[in-house]
Backbone as CSV, one residue per row, in Angstrom:
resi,resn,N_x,N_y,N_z,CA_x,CA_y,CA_z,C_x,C_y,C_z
1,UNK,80.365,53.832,201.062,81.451,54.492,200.347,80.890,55.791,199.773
2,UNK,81.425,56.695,200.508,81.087,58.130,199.564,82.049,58.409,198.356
3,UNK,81.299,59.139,197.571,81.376,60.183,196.168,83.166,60.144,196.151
4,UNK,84.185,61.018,197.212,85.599,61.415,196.683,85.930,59.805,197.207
5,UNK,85.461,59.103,197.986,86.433,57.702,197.850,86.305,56.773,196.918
6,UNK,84.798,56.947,196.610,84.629,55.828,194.967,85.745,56.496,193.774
7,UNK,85.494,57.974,193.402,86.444,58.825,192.471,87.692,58.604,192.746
8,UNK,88.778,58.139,194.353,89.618,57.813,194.214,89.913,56.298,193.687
9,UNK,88.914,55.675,193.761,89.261,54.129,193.881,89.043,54.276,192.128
10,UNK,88.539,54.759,191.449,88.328,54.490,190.358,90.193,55.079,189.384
11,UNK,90.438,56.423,189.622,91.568,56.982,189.269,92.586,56.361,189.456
12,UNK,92.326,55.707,191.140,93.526,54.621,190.995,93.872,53.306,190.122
13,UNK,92.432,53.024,190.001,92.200,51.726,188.960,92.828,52.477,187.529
14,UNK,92.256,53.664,187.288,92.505,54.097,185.430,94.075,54.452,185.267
15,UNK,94.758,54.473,186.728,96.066,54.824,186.594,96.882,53.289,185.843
16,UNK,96.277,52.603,186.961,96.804,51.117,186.660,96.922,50.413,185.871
17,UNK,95.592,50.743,185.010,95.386,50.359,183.398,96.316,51.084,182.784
18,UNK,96.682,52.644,182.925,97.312,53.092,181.499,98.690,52.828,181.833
19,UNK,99.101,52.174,183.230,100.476,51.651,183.439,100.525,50.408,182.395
20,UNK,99.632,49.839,182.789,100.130,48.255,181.687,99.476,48.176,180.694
21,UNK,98.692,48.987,180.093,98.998,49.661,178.669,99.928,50.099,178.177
22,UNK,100.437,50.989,178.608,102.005,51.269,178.293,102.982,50.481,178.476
23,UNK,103.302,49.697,179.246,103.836,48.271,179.486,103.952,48.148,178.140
24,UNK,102.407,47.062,177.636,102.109,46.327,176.514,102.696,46.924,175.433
25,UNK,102.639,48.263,175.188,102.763,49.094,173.773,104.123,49.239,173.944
26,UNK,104.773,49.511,175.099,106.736,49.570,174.987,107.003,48.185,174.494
27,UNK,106.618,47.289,174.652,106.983,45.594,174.426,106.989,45.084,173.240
28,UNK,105.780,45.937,172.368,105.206,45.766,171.521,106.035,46.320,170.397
29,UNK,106.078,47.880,170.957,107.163,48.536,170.217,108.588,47.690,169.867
30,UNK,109.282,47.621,171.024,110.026,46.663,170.805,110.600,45.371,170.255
31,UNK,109.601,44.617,170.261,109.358,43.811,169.601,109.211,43.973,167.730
32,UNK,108.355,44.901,167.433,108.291,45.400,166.161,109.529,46.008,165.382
33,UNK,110.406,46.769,166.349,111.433,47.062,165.791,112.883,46.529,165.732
34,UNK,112.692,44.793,165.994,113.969,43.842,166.082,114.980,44.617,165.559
35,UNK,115.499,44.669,167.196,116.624,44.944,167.275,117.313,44.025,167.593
36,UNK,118.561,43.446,166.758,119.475,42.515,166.907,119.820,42.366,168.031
37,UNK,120.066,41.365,168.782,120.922,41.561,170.418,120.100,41.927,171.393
38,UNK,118.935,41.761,171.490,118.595,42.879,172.007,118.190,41.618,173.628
39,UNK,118.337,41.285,174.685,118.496,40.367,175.750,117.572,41.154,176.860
40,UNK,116.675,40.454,177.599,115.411,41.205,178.384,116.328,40.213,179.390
41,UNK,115.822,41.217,180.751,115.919,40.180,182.264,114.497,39.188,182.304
42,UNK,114.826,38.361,182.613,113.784,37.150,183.001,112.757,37.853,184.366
43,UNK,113.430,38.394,185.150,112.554,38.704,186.397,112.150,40.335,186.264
44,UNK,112.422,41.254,185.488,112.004,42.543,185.400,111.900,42.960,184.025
45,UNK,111.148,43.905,184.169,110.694,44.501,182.636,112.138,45.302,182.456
46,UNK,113.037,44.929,181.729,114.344,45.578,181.840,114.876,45.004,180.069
47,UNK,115.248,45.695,179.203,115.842,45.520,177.753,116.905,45.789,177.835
48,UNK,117.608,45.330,177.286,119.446,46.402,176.315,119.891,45.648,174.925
49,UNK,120.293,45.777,174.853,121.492,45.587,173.254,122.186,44.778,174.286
50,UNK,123.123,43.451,173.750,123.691,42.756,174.229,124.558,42.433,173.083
51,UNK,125.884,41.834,173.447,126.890,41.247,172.371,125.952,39.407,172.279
52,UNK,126.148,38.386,170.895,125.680,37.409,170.945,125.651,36.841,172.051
53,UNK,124.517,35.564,172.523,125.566,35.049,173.618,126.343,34.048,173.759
54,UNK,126.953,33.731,172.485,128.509,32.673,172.940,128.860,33.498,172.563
55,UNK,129.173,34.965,173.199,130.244,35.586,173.352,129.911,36.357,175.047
56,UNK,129.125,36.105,175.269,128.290,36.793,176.609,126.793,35.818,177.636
57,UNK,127.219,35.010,178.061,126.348,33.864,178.362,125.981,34.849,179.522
58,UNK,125.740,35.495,180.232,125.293,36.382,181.676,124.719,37.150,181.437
59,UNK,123.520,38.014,181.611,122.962,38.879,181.670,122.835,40.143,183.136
60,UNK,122.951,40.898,182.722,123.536,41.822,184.052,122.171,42.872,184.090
61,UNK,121.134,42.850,184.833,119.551,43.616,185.319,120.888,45.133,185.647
62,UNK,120.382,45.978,185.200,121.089,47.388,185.591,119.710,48.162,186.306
63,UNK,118.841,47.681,186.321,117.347,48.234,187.227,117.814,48.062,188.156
64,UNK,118.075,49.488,189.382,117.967,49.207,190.318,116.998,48.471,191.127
65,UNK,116.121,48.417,190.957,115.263,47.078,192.092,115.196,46.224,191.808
66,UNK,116.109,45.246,190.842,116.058,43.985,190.140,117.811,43.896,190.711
67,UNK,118.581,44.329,189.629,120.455,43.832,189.724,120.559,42.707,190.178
68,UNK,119.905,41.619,189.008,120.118,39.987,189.641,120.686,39.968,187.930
69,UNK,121.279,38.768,188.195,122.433,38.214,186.685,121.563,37.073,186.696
70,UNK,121.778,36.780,185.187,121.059,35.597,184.782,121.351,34.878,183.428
71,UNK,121.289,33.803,183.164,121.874,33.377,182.614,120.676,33.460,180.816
72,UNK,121.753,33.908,179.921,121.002,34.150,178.533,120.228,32.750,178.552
73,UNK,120.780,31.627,178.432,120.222,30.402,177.727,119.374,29.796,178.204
74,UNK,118.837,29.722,179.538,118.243,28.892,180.672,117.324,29.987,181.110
75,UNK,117.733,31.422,181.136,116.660,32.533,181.460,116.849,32.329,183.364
76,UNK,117.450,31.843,183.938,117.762,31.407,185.515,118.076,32.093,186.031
77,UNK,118.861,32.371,187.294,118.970,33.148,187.903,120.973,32.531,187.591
78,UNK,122.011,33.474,187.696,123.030,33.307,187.389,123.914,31.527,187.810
79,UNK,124.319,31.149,187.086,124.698,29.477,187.579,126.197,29.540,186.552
80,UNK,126.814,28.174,187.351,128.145,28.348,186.953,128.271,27.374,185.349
81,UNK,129.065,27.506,184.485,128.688,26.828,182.582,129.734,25.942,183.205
82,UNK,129.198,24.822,182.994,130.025,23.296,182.955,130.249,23.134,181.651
83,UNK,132.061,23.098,181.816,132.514,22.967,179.958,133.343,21.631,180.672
84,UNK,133.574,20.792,179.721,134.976,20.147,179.773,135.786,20.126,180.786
85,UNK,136.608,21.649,180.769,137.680,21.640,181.400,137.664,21.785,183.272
86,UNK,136.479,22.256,183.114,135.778,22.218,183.940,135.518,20.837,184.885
87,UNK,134.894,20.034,184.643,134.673,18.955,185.012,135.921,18.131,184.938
88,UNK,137.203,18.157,184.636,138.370,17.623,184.556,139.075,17.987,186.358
89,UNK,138.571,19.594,186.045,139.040,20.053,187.255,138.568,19.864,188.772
90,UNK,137.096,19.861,188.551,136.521,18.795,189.454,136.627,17.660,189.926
91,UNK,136.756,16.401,188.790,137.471,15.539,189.318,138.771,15.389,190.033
92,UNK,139.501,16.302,189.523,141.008,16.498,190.610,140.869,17.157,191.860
93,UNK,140.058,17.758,191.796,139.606,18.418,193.196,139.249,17.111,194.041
94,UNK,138.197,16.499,193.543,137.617,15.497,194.284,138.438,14.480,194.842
95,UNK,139.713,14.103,193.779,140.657,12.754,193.808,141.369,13.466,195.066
96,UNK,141.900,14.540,195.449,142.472,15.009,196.823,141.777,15.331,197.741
97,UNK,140.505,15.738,197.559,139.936,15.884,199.106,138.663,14.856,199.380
98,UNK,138.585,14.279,200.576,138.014,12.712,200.675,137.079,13.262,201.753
99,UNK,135.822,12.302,202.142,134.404,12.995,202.922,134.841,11.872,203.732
100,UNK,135.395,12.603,205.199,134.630,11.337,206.234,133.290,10.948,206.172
101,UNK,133.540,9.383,206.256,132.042,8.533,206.446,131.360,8.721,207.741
102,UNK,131.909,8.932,208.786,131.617,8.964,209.804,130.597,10.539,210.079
103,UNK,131.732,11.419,209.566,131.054,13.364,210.069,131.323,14.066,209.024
104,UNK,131.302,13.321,208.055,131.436,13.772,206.470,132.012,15.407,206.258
105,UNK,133.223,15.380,207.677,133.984,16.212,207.155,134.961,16.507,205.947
106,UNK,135.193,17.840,205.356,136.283,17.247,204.567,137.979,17.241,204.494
107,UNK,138.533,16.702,204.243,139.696,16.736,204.692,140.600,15.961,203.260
108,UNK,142.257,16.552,203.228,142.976,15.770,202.257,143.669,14.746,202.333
109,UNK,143.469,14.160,201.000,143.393,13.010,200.732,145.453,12.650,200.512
110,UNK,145.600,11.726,201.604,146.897,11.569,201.657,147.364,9.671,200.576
111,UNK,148.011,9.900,199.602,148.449,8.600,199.284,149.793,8.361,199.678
112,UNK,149.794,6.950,199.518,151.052,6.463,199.816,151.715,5.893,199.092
113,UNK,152.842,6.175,198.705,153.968,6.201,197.657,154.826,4.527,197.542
């Protein structure tokens, strides 16, 4: 290894460090200056101000190379909130449409009167 390729390999290394140094110290910052609301993406270094979340259970990545939704409470990747009414509605779904045993197609469920 000659002289300008060690000097690059090294610049590239000191770049890398003062990237996640700065990382650390934006986080840090952040952190120090609690801000109410304030909701991070689970999969990218990404912050905002957010409304509470039982008023906003989703989180929306506006980073372009991230834009995945996720859920505030679980930190997951976006999933559907099973309430009540919910699961009421499921069951009625289910009571009309029936799984063949055979090719576990699905098909509706006919009663007889």
């Amino acid at each position: 290894m000659d002289a300008s390729q060690s000097s690059k390999k090294i610049n590239s290394s000191t770049k890398k460090l003062e990237m996640a140094l700065d990382r650390i110290e934006q986080e840090s910052v952040l952190r120090l200056a609690g801000i109410e609301g304030l909701a991070r993406c689970p999969f990218y270094r990404y912050a905002v101000e957010y409304p509470p979340v039982d008023q906003n259970r989703l989180f929306q990545c506006e980073n372009p190379t991230c834009r995945v939704a996720s859920c505030r409470l679980c930190h997951q990747e976006k999933h559907k909130v099973y309430n009540a009414r919910h699961r009421i509605e499921e069951a009625m779904s289910e009571a009309l449409i029936r799984k063949c045993n055979k090719c576990e197609s699905l098909m509706p469920s006919f009663t007889q009167l």
